[in-house]
N, C-alpha and C positions, 0 to 999 in steps of 0.2 A: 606495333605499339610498344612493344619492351626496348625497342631502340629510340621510341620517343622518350620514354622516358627516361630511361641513360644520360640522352643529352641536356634534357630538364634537372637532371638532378650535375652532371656535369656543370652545367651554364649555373646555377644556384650558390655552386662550390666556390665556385673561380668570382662572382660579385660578392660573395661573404666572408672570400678569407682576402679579398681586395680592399673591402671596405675596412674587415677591421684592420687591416695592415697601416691605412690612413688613420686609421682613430687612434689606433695607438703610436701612430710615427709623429703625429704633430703635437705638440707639446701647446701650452699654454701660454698668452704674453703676459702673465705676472710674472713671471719670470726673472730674476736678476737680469740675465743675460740670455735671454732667449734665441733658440737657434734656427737656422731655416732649414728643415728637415725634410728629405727629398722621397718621395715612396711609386714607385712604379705601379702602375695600375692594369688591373691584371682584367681588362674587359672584352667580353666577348667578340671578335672582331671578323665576323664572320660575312661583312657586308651587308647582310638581312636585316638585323634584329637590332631594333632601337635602345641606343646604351644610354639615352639623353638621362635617364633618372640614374642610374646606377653613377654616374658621373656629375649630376647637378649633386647626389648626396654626399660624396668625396669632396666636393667643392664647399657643399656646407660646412661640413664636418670639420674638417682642416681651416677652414676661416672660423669658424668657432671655437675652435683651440689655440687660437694664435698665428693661423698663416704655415704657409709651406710652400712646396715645389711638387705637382702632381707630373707625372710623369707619363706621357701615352704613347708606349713601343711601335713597330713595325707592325703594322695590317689595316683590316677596313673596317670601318668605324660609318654606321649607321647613326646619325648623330641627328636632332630636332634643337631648336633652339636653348640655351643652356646661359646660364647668369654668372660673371666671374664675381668675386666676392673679395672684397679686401685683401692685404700680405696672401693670394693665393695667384701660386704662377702655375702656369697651362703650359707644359713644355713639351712638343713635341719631338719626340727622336726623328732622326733620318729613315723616313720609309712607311710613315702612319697615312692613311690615304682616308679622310674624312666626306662623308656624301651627306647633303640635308638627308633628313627623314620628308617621305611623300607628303607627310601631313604639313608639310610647310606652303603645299602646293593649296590647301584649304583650310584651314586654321589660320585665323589673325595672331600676332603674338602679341600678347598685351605686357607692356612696362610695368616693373615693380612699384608698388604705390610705398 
């Protein structure tokens, strides 16, 4: 149990110092000159465990500030359907290996109204 929780609090570290790294990397489009600011994303990639939320809120996040360049490194990515959002780019490095989550096998995905 003390090793579940290690990685509980582990896997909490790594989505909270990722997200705020987006929040504070994307800058805002009021901006005179606004810039497209590029932030590595630092998500659990362990194959298992479904990163769709941890990643649709880097996607908000960042298109609410103006747009950016989200970045997702080398590994495996448990992934459920996920909404890109304005000036936001999804940019996969060389070696990121993305799989549906099972619940796409029964869950409908409904379009944004």
């Amino acid at each position: 149990m003390n090793n579940r929780n290690s990685l509980i609090a582990l896997f909490l570290t790594l989505i909270i110092s990722s997200l705020l790294r987006v929040f504070l990397a994307c800058k805002p489009q009021d901006q005179p000159h606004p810039t497209n600011p590029s932030v590595t994303l630092q998500l659990l990639a362990d194959g298992v465990t479904d990163q769709a939320k941890p990643l649709q809120w880097a996607i908000d996040s960042c298109g609410a500030t103006g747009g950016g360049t989200l970045i997702l490194p080398a590994g495996k990515y448990l992934i459920s359907p996920i909404i890109l959002r304005s000036r936001v780019t999804l940019q996969l490095n060389l070696g990121p290996r993305c799989w549906p989550a099972p619940t796409l096998l029964t869950t409908p995905v409904n379009s944004p109204t």
